[in-house]
N, C-alpha and C positions, 0 to 999 in steps of 0.2 A: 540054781541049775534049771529048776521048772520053768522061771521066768523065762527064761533063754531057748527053752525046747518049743516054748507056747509062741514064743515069736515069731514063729519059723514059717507057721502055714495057718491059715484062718480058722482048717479046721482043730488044729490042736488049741488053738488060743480060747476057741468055744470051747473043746473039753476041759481044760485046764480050769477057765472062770469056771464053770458048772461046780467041781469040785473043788477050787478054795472057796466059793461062797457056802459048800455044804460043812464044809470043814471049821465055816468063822460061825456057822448058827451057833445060838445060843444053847441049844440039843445036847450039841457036841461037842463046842467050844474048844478044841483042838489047834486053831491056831486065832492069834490075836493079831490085830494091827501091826503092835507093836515089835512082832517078831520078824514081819517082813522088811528084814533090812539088810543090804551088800555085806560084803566086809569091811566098806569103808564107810557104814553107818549108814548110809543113804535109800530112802524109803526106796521098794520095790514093788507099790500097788498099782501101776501101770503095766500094761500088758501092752 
């Protein structure tokens, strides 16, 4: 759903990157690559 809200206008797209790059540090490590995917499996690291 984030994906999808970030796509909408440039500047949500910037908020959005900002905080899943703070979210994938290694700090914090709260989310991985691995977890960004659809429900049909398909990677979701494009914005």
């Amino acid at each position: 759903m984030w994906f999808k809200w970030a796509r909408r206008d440039p500047l949500a797209r910037e908020a959005f990157a900002s905080q899943l790059a703070f979210m994938k540090t290694f700090n914090v490590g709260y989310i991985m690559d691995s977890m960004l995917v659809d429900i049909d499996g398909k990677t979701k690291l494009t914005l």
